[in-house]
C-alpha positions as CSV (number, residue, x, y, z in Angstrom):
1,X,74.0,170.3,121.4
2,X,76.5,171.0,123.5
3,X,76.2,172.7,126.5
4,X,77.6,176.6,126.9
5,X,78.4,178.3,130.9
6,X,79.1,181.7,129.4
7,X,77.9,182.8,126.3
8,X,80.7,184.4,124.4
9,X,83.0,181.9,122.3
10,X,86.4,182.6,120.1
11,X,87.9,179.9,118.0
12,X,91.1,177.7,119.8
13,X,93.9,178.9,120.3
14,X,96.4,178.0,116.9
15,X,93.1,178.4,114.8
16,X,93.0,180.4,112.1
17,X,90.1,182.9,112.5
18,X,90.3,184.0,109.0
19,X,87.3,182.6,106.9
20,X,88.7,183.5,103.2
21,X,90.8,186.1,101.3
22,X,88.2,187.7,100.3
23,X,86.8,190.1,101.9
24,X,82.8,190.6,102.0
25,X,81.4,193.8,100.8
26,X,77.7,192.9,102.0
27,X,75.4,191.0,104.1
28,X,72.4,188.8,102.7
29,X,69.6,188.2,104.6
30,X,67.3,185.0,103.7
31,X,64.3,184.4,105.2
32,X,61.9,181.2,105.1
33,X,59.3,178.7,106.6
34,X,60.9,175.9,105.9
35,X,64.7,174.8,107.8
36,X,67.6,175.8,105.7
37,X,70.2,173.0,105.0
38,X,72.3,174.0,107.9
39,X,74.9,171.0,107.3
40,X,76.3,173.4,104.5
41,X,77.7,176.2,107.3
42,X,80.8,176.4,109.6
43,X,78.6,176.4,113.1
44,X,80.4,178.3,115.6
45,X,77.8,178.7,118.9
46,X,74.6,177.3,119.4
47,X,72.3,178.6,122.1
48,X,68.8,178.3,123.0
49,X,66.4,180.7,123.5
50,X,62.4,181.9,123.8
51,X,61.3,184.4,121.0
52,X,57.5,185.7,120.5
53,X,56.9,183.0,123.4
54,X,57.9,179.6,121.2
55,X,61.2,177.6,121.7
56,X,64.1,178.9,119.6
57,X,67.5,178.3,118.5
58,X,70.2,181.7,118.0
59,X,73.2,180.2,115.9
60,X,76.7,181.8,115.0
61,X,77.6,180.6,112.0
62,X,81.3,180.8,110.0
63,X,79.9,183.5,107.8
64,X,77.1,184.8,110.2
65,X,74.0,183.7,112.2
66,X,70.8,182.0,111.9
67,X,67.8,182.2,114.1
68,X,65.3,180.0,114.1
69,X,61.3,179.6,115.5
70,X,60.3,176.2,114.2
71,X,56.8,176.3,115.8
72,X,55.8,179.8,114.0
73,X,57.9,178.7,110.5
74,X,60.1,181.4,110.6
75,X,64.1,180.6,109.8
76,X,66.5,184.1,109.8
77,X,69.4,182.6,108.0
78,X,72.2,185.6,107.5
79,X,75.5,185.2,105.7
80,X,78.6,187.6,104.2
81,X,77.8,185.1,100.9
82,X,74.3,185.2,98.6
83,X,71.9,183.3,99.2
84,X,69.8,181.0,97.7
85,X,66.4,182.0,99.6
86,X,63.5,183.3,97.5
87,X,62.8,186.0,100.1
88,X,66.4,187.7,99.8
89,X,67.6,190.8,101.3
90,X,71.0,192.4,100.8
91,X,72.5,195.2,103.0
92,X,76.3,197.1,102.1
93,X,78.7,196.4,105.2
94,X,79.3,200.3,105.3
95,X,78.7,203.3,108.3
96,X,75.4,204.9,107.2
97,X,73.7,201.5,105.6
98,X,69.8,202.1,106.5
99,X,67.6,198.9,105.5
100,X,64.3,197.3,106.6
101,X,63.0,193.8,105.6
102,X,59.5,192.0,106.5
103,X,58.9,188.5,106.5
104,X,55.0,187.8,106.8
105,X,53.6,184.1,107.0
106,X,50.1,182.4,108.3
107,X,51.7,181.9,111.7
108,X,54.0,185.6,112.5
109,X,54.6,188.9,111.2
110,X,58.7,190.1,111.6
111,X,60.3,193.2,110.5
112,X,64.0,193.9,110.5
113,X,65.9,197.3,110.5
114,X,69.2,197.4,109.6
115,X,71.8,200.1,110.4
116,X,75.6,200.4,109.5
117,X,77.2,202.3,113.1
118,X,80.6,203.1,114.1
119,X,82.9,200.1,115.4
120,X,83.0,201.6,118.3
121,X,78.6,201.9,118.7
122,X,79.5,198.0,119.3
123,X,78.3,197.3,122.7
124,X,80.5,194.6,123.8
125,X,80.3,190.7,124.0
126,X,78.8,190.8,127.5
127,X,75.0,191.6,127.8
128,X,74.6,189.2,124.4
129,X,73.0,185.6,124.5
130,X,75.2,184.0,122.4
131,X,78.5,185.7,121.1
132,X,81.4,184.2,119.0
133,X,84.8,186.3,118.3
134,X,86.6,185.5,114.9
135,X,89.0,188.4,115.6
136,X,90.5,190.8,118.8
137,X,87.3,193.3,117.2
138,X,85.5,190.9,114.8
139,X,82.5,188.9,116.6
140,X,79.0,188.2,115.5
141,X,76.1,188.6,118.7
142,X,72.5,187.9,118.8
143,X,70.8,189.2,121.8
144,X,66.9,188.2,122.9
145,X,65.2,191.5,123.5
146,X,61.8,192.5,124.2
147,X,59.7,191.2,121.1
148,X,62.7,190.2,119.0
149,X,66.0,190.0,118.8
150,X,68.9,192.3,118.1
151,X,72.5,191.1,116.1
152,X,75.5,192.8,116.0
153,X,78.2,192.3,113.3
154,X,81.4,193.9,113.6
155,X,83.7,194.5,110.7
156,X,87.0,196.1,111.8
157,X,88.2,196.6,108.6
158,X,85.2,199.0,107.6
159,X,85.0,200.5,111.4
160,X,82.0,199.2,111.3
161,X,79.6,197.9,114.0
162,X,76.4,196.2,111.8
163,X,73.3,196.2,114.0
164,X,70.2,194.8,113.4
165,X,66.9,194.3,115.1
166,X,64.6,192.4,114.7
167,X,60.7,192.4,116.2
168,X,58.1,189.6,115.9
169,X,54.2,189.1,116.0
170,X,52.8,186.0,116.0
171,X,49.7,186.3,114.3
172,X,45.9,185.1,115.5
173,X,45.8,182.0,113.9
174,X,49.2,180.8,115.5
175,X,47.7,181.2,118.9
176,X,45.8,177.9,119.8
């Protein structure tokens, strides 16, 4: 894994930031105990981090992010495609998107609220853990914040600033 001074990224210069032609209309959310095959994504940034008190791993990936907790089995894989998770979530990338998922195992309880802001509610690369910039206003952030962990996903072309967040429980029995 290599190793990151300041945690905001952008692709090299002559890349092409551009990921298809298409252009998503949704986010999917999959969540899961086990690791998703992660050899499958375009990993941008990879940075460590603590959430609910465990080692974890915050990941910008080509089409998103993934967070993962090994030790409480919980794996937040997010991505502009569908997903083939059985615990599936799908949000519209529009201003004025309202969702909340829960993901509930033996070993942690985490809920996730989802709201579709203004572009310009985006907050800036700066006070995020790990950051990576596809466009001049197109980035994907994951910040660790008290009990969680809050996302941003920025979609110029909808003026809009996709932010989620994110709060965790680990549950009795995880405790040892």
């Amino acid at each position: 894994m290599p190793s990151h001074s300041h945690p905001t990224t952008e692709p090299p210069a002559g890349s092409d930031p551009s990921q298809s032609a298409e252009t998503p209309t949704e986010l999917y959310f999959g969540y899961s105990a086990d690791v998703p095959d992660l050899t499958t994504v375009d990993v941008k940034t990879v940075a460590p981090a603590t959430l609910a008190g465990e080692p974890a791993v915050l990941t910008v990936i080509g089409s998103s992010h993934y967070v993962g907790l090994p030790a409480l089995d919980f794996h937040e894989l997010c991505s502009c495609e569908p997903l083939p998770h059985e615990r599936t979530h799908e949000t519209p990338l529009s201003a004025g998107a309202e969702r909340e998922f829960r993901f509930e195992s033996d070993r942690l309880d985490a809920r996730t609220v989802v709201e579709g802001r203004p572009l310009d509610a985006f907050p800036g690369p700066e006070t995020a853990t790990v950051a990576y910039r596809f466009e001049p206003e197109a980035w994907t952030t994951i910040r660790v914040a008290d009990g969680g962990y809050e996302t941003y996903h920025t979609y110029p072309e909808y003026d809009l600033a996709l932010y989620t967040e994110t709060t965790m429980t680990p549950r009795r029995a995880a405790q040892r």
